[in-house]
Structure formats: structure tokens, C-alpha cells
N, C-alpha and C positions, 0 to 999 in steps of 0.2 A: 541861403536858407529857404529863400522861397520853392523850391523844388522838392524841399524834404518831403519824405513820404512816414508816418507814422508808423505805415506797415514797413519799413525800413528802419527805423530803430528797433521797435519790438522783435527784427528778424536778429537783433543783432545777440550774442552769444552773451549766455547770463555767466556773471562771473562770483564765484565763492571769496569773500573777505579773505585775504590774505594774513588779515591779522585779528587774533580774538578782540575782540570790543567788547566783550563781556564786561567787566569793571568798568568800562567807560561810564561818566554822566548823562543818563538817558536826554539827551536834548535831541525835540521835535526840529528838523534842519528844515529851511522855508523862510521865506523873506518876512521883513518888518512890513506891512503894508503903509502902514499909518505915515512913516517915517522913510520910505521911499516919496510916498504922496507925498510928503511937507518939504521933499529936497529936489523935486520935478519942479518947472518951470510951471507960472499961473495956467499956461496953452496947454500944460500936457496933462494936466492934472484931470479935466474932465473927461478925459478916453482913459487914464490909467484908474480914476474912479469905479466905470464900464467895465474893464478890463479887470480888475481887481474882485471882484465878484461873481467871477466864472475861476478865479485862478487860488479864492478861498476853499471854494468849493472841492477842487484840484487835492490841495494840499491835506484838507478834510479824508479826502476819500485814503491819499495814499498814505496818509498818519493811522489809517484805519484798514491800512492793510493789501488797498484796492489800488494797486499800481497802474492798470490798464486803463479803466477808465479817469484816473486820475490823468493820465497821458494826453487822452484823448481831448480831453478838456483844456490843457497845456495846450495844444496842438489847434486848439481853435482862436485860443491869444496871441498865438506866435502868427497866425494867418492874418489878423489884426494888424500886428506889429512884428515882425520879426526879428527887431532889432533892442525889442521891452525887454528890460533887467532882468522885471517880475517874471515875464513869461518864459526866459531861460532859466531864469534858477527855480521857478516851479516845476517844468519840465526834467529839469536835471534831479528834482526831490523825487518826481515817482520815476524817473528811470532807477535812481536808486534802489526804493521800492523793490522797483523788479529785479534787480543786480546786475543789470547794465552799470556797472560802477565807472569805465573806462570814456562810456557815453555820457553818464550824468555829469563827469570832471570836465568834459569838454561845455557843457551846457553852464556850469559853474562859473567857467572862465569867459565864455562869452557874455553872463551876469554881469562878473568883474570889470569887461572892457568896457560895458557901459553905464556903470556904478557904480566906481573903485572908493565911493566912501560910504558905502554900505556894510557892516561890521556883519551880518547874516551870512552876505556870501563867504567872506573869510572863514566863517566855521563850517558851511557847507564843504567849500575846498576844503577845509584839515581835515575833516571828519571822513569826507573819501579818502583822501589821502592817504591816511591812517591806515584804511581799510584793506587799502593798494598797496603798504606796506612801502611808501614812498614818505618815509618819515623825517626827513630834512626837511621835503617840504612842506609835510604838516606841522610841525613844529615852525615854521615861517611863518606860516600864515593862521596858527589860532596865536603867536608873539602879538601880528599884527590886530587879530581880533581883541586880546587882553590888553592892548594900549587905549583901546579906542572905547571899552567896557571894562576899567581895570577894578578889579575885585570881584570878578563874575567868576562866581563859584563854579556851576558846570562847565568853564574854560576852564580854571585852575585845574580841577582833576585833571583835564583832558589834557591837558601840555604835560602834568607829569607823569601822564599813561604814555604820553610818548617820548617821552625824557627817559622815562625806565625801558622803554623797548630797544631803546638806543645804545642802553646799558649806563646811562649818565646819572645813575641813582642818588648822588650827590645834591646836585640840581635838582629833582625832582623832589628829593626827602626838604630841601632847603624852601622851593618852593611851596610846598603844601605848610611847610611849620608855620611860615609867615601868613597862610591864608587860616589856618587854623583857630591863630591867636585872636585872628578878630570873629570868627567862627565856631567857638569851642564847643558847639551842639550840635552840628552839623556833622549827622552819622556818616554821609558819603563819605567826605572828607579824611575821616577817621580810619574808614574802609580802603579810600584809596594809599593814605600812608603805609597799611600793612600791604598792599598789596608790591609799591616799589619795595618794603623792607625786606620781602620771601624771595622776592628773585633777585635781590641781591648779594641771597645767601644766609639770610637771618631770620629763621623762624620763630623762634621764641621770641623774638622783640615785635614780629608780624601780631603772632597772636596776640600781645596786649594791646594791640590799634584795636586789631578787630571786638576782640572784648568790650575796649568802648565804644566801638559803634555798636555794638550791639545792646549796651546799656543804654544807651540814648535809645535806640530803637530795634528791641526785642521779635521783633517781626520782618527784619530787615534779611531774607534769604539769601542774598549773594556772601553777607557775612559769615554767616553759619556755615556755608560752602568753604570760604577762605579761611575759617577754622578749621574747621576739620581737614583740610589741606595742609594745613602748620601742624597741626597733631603730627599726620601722618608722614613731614619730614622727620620729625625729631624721635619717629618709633615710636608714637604713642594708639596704637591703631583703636584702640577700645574709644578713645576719647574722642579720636577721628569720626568712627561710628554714630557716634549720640551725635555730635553735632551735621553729621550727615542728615541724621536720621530730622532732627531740628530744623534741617533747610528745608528737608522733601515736606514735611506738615507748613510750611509756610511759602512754600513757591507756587506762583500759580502759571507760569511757563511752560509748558510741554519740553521744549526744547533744554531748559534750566533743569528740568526733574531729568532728563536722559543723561546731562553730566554727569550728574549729583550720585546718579543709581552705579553710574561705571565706576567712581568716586567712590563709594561704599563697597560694590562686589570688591576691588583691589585690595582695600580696608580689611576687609573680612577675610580675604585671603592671606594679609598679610599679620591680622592676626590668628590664624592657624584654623577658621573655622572653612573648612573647603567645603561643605554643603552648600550654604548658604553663599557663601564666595561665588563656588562653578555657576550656582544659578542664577545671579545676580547678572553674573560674566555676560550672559547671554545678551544685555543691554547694548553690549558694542555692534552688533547685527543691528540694531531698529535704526532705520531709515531718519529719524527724527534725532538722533544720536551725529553731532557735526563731525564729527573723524572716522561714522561708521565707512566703509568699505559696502559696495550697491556692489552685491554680484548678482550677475545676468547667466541665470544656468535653471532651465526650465526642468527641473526634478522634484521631488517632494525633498527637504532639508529636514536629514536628521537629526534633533536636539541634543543628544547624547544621555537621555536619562536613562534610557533601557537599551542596555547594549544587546539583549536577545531579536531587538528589529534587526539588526544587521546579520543574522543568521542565514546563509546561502543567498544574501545578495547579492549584486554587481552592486558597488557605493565605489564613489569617486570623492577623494578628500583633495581639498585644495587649499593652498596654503594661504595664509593671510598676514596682516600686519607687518612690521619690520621684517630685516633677514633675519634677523637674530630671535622675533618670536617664532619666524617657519622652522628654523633649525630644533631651539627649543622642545616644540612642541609636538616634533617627532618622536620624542621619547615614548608616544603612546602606539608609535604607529604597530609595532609587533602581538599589543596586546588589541588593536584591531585590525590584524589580520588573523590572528585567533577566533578572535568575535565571532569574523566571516565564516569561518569554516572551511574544507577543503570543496565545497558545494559552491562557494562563492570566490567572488573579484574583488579585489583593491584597484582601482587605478586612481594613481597621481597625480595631480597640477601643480609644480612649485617653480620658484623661479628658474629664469631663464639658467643663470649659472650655478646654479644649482643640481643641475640634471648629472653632471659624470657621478659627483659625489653619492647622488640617491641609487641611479642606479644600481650604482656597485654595490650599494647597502642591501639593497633589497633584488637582487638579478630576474624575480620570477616575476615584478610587477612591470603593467602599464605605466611609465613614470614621463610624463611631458609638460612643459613650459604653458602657465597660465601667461592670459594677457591681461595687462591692464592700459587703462586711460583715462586721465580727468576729462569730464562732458562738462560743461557747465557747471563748474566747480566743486564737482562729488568726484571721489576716487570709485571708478568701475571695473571689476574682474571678471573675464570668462574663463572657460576651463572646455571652449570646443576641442581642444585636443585630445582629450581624452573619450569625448561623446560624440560630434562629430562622426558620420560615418565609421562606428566602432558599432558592434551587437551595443543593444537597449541598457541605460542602466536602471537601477531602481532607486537608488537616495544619492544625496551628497550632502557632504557636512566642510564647512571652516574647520583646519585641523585643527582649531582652540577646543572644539564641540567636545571631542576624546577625552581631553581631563575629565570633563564632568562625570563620565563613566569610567574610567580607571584610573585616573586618582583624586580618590575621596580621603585618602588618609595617607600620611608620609611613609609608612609601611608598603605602600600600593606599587611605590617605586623601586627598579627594580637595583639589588648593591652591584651591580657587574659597571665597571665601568664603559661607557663606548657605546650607542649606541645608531653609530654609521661607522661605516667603514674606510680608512684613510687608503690610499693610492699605495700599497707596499713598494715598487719600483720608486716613485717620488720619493716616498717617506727615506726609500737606504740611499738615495741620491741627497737629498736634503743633512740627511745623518753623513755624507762623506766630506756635502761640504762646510759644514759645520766643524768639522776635524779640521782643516785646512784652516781653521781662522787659529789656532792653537788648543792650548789649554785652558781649564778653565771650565767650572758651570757656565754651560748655552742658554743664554736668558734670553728671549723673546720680551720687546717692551712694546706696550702701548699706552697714551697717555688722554686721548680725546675721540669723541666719536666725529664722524666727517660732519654730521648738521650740527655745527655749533652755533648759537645765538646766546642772547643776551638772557634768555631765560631758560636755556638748557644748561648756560654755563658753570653755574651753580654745582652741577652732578658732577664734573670733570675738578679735578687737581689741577694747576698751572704746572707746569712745566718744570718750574723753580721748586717745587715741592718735591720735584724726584732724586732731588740731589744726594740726600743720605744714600738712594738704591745706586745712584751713575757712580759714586766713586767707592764702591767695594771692590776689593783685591781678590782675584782667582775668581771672578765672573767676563764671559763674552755677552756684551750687548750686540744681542739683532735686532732692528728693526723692523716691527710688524705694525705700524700703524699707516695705512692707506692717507690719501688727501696731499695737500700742501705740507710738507715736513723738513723740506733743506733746510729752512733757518734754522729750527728748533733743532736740527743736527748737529746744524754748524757752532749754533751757542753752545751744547754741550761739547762739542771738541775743542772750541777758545775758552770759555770761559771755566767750567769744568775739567779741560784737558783727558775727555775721555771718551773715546772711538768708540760710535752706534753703526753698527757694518748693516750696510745695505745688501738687501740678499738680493743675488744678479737674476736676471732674468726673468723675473716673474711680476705679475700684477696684481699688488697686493686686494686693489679694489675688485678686478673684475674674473681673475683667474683662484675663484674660491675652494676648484680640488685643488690646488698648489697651497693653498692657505691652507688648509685642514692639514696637507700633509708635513708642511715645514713644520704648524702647531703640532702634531704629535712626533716628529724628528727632535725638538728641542727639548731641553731637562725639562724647563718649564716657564711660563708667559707671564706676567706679570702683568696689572693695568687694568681700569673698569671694565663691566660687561656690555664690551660690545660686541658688533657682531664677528669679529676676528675668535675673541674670546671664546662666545660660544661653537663658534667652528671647532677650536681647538678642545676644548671640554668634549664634544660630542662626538670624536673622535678617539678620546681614554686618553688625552695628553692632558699635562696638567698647568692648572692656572691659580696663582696668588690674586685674589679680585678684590682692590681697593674700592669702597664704598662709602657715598657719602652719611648714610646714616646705620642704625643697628639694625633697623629693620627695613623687608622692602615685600611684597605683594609676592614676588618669586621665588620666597626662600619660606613662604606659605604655614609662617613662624616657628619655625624650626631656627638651628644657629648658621645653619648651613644655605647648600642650594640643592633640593634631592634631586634637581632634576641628573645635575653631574655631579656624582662622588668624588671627581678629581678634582673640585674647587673647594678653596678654603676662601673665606670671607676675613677680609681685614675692617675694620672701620673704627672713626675716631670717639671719643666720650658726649662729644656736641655732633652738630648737623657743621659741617664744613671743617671739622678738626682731623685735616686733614697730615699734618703731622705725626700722630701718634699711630697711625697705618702706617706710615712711611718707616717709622724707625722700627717697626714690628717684622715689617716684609722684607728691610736689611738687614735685620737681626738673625730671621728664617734662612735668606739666602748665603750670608756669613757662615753660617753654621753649616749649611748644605755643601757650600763650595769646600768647607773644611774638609768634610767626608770624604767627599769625592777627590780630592789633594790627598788624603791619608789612603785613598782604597786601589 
């Protein structure tokens, strides 16, 4: 340690929390002083006195924001000593600060080696760890923090923030009951029970936590959030709204109101009001916004309010969010290349595997591969392919920008279905071999999207839920879901006794003309909207789309999805009832396979 150089840490690569800590228990992370001094030997005591007093000052700066000079200060105690508890885990507080996360856990653990009965550092390590999304071992070590402090509330929440990320909402609901009882005013608390209840699939029982936290404490913004988040599972979007609307007047976070605002435009969109929705939308661009997307493309950025700006320009649109929002979100692209005029350019940025499929959609555009890269913990996109040594453009827009000027109203969409064009050679190759598997409706299944975690899980059906659709007579299952899936094949052919044909050749992940065109070869796909799904829709193939709730942001409260007329929406009477879709979609497909038997 003696050789560290400051300017060597600070060179080192800032890193974005891997995991939301939003709901976490705000605790200030930083050593006990008092209680490190009283557990030092009588010798050490008057240098850690000394030393203690540059290294408050430290901790002061970086609780208030100032991670550099907080460092800097760290870096003059460690010169001191470099072998002082306090001066690694002050050090490791403002690397934090800065989000050197990977640097401060190291600085943590050298604390630990020479303090291991210091209860501080233990939550210093969980609380990174959390961050780092290494949750075995923060769940270790704030265990070890709540033995040694048991009954500390900001530990409670925080081991059941990570007991729920884990998916072990049992233990976490178990844990908080027991801290509650001797707590029953304590609106965190209350706060954080709803918040394991929602991602465990249960929003109605979420919002009565939050309810009383919010009675205990009426100004309490993260609740009002976590409300209107329960509303807007269970399709309640107006109720969603108010209680949005209730955070924004009570938060004083910059970062907490850019949620809150994207949180509302969806709200609003998803109850049918698309003015206010499209313009809200716009919140997912601001820098300040944690999941925005930083694109680096030196043009003036069209808003999308007046589509007459784009009249005989060159505008380059580039795609954004998920695969499945750039697919999406193309439905507008025709009504801006109208826009343009025959005076003006469209050129395209969208993903890499993406390019046959657009192409062939649109043959007279510029159509080429954005890049992206996480820097320091932001997702960053260019679009020099399309700019780059090409004649000058004049704007560019996120294709999301296009809704707001063509569709203001569900009438705006257009009834044709299909709006790219599938591979025809693929498509009657894909239709021959679909014949070779027998007779039969051709069903395409999907059942999970590839990022599954413990808090997306909730959207997706288990597997054991598809049973009614796996054993209907005069249907062919194909396999259209990409990721990890032998087992869940395999249990369907032992335990079910019924064969999901693997379509040969192809990649379901990465070869997405081939995806588009099997989806419109097959009768019709079945399974939530993911991105297979929306391939398959945006091509005029048709899709049964199981949904966890009545309502959703993209069906922009309508009963439908305008964006694809060939999707019907199933969903169940509660948020996770997922049952009553099931029997609805084997009823539908029963009924189809008959036809198609009789015709």
C-alpha cells in the first residue's frame, strides 16, 4: 500500500450499481470512531485520535457528495498508517462516492483484516456487495452485521432487499414481520414489506404495506412511488397516476422525480391518454434518468412534436431500448418517411441483426448497425454509420420520438397488418418444413424472456402453467423460445408426454430474419411479448399474447395492441392469474385446430 498513488485509484473505472438500492435503508456507510477507539490498544489510541480527525472530516465530505476530496483526505491517513481500519474503510466510503465500487470492496476488506469486530465494516461490505450484485455475499455479511447489532432496523430492511433480490421472499416477508412487531411505526419498514410483496407477484397485498407507510408517514415519496407501481400492476392506471403524481410533489431527488416522471408517461399511456403519455415519454432521454441510454451523435435531436421540422430533411433515426421496443417502434417508420418528403433522407441505425430484416422492409433506405457500449456504468449509442463520411444530416431522433407525432390517437395506427417484410424464400422453406413435422395446427411457443431474474419473474408464467396449451390434440408444438430450454423440453416430453420440435438450423437468438420468417410460416405463436413475439407480429404473423395483467403502457388503453393487429391479448382476473389465460388460449387453439381438421 505504501506505493499507492491516489491518482491511481481515481484513474480507476467508475462503475454503475448493478443493482437498484432505491428501497434500501439510507445508511450513511463509515466507521464507528468512538468504538473503533475504545477497541484499539491504550498505544494506538493517541495516533488513531490524530488520525480520526482528518478521516471525519473525509467521511463528512463524501456523505455530502464530495468523493475526491474526501479521497484525498483518506489518502493522507493511509500515509500515516496504511495498515489503519479507519483509514481503509474511510477510503473505501469515498471511492464509493465516486463508484469505484470494485476498489472501495477491496478497501472494505483490508478494514475487515484488520478489524473483524467492527459491525460498520460488515455493512460497508453488504451494502457494496448489494451494489455488485454479489448477493450471497451481502446477505453474509449484513447476517454477520444483524448478530452483532440485532434489531437494527436499517440492517433488517437491507437483508430483506437482498433476501427478495435472491427471490427468497419467504425469508424476507418472515424477517421483516418479526422486526415489524416490535416496530409497528416505523414507515420504512412497512415500505419495505410491500416492496418484497410486488416482486413476488402480489400487488394488492404490496399496496396495503405501502398504504401504511404512508399513514405513518404522508410525505414519505418512495412510497407513493411503490404505489402507484401496485396500481399500475393490477391495471389501475388513473390510481397509479394520483399517486405518481403524490411522489413528484414530495420528492426532493432529481434522480427519484426522473423515475417517477417515466413511471407516469407509461401510466398515462397506459391509460389511454397518449398526449400527455408521448410527452412525458420523453423523460427516458434525460441524462439524470438511470436506465436512460447517453447517445453520442452530434445533430440537433428531433422532439417529435411537429412533424413539419422534418420536411426535405436528411434525419437519421436510431433505434433504442430493448429488441423488441426497436421492432415495435417501427410501425411509425412509413409515416416518417412521408414526413420527409420525396426532398428528403431516412437513414437508419438499428441493431446489428436486425439489418436483413429492415432492409428488405424499406430497400430505398440508408439502413446500418448502431453501436453501443457501457462507459462507466451508462449504456452509450452511436449511429456513425449512418453519418460518418455520408453527405451532412440535419436531425436525428430515438425511434420512440415518432409516436409522439403519429400516434396521438389509436385510430393513427395503421389496420393493415405487417409492417416489415418477412424473407419469402425463408418463409415457403420454413412453411415446407413445418409440413414434414405432420398434421396439425403449427403453434410456435414461447414461455420466458432470456433476462429472467427474481424481479422480472413475476411477468413470465412458469412453465407448469402451459400444461392445458402442451396437451391439446391436432396441434404441432415448435419451439420458438431462444436461451437455456433442453430441460424445460425435456420435462414436457417425460412428464407431459408431449414433443416441442426443435426447428433445425437456425438461431433462434441471433439469426432474427430466420425468426421473423418461421413467425409468419407458422398458423400462429403463442407466449408473452417478447422479442420473438414482436418479430413475429411485425411481420402480419399471428400471436395469442399471454399477459400478466389487463392493462399494460403498450396497448395505450385500448383491449388490444394497435401497434400489431395480429395480436390478441389473453390475461387473467388478478395480476399473476395466470390460469384463466391458459384455459382461454387452449380453448382458442382447440377450436382452430378443429377448423383446420374439418377444412
Amino acid at each position: 500500500m505504501s506505493d499507492l498513488k491516489l491518482d491511481d485509484l481515481l484513474a480507476k473505472p467508475e462503475e454503475a450499481a448493478k443493482r437498484d438500492l432505491t428501497d434500501a435503508a439510507k445508511v450513511e456507510t463509515g466507521p464507528d470512531f468512538k468504538g473503533a477507539i475504545e477497541r484499539a490498544s491504550p498505544a494506538e489510541r493517541k495516533k488513531l485520535r490524530k488520525m480520526a480527525e482528518i478521516l471525519k472530516r473525509a467521511v463528512k465530505l463524501a456523505h455530502s457528495g464530495h468523493g475526491a476530496p474526501a479521497a484525498k483526505l483518506a489518502m493522507r491517513a493511509l500515509d500515516m498508517d496504511p495498515e489503519s481500519a479507519l483509514a481503509n474503510h474511510v477510503m473505501g466510503v469515498a471511492l464509493e462516492e465516486l463508484g469505484r465500487l470494485s476498489v472501495a470492496l477491496t478497501f472494505y476488506e483490508r478494514a475487515l483484516n484488520k478489524d473483524p469486530n467492527s459491525p460498520d465494516i460488515y455493512q460497508s461490505l453488504a451494502m457494496t456487495a448489494w451494489k455488485l450484485d454479489m448477493l450471497p455475499v451481502a446477505e453474509k455479511f449484513l447476517r454477520i452485521f444483524l448478530r452483532v447489532q440485532p434489531g437494527n432496523v436499517d440492517g433488517t430492511i437491507n437483508l430483506a432487499g437482498i433476501l427478495r433480490d435472491q427471490g427468497k421472499f419467504d425469508d424476507a416477508v418472515e424477517l421483516l414481520r418479526t422486526t415489524i412487531y416490535a416496530n409497528p411505526e416505523h414507515f420504512d419498514l412497512w415500505n419495505a414489506l410491500g416492496t418484497v410483496l410486488i416482486e413476488s407477484g402480489d400487488p394488492v397485498q404490496a399496496a396495503t404495506f405501502y398504504q401504511e407507510s404512508l399513514r405513518i408517514n404522508p410525505e414519505f415519496a418512495r412510497a407513493w412511488n411503490n404505489l402507484a407501481y401496485a396500481h399500475d400492476l393490477v391495471g389501475d392506471s388513473i390510481a397509479s397516476i394520483d399517486a405518481f403524481d403524490r411522489a413528484l410533489a414530495v420528492t426532493t431527488s432529481l434522480k427519484d422525480q426522473t423515475i417517477m416522471r417515466h413511471g407516469r408517461s407509461l401510466s398515462y399511456l397506459g391509460a389511454g391518454d397518449l398526449e400527455r403519455g408521448w410527452a412525458e415519454y420523453a423523460v427516458r432521454l434525460n441524462p439524470d434518468y438511470k436506465d436512460a441510454t447517453l447517445f453520442e451523435i452530434s445533430l440537433p435531436r428531433w422532439d417529435g412534436t411537429d412533424p413539419a421540422q422534418l420536411r426535405g430533411k436528411t434525419v437519421v433515426m436510431v433505434g433504442e431500448q430493448g429488441l423488441g421496443d426497436e421492432v415495435m417502434f417501427m410501425n411509425t417508420a412509413r409515416d416518417v418517411i412521408d414526413a420527409i418528403g420525396p426532398d428528403g433522407e431516412l437513414r437508419i441505425a438499428c441493431e446489428k441483426r436486425l439489418l436483413p430484416l429492415f432492409r428488405r422492409s424499406f430497400p430505398d433506405l440508408m439502413i446500418e448497425a448502431h453501436a453501443s457500449a457501457r462507459v462507466e456504468g451508462r449504456d452509450w449509442r452511436v449511429a456513425e454509420s449512418v453519418i460518418r463520411d455520408k453527405p451532412p444530416a440535419d436531425l436525428w431522433f430515438p425511434v420512440g420520438n415518432a409516436a409522439r407525432a403519429f400516434r396521438q390517437s389509436l385510430e393513427a395506427f395503421p389496420a393493415e397488418p405487417g409492417f416489415l417484410t418477412a424473407d419469402p424464400e425463408q418463409v415457403a422453406h420454413w412453411q415446407a418444413e413445418l409440413a414434414r413435422l405432420g398434421g396439425g395446427l403449427k403453434v410456435g411457443l414461447l414461455w420466458k424472456s432470456l433476462k429472467m431474474t427474481a424481479k422480472r419473474q413475476k411477468y413470465f408464467s412458469a412453465f407448469d402453467t402451459w400444461k392445458p396449451v402442451l396437451n391439446l390434440p391436432g396441434i404441432t408444438l415448435v419451439n420458438l423460445q431462444y436461451g437455456e430450454v433442453e430441460d424445460d423440453l425435456a420435462r414436457a416430453e417425460k412428464e407431459f408426454g408431449v414433443k416441442i420440435h426443435q426447428p433445425a438450423d437456425i438461431d433462434l437468438k441471433m439469426d432474427l430474419d430466420g425468426v421473423a420468417a418461421l413467425g409468419k410460416a407458422l398458423d400462429v405463436t403463442v407466449g408473452p411479448m417478447n422479442a420473438t413475439a414482436n418479430l413475429t407480429c411485425a411481420v402480419g404473423g399471428e400471436a395469442l399474447i399471454v399477459t400478466p395483467t389487463a392493462q399494460g403502457w403498450s396497448k395505450l388503453g385500448s383491449d388490444g395492441l394497435p401497434w400489431y393487429p395480429t395480436a390478441r391479448l389473453f390475461h387473467g382476473a388478478t395480476f399473476g392469474d395466470w390460469a384463466t389465460p391458459m384455459k382461454a388460449i387452449a380453448a382458442e387453439l382447440a377450436d382452430r385446430a378443429k377448423q383446420a381438421k374439418a377444412a
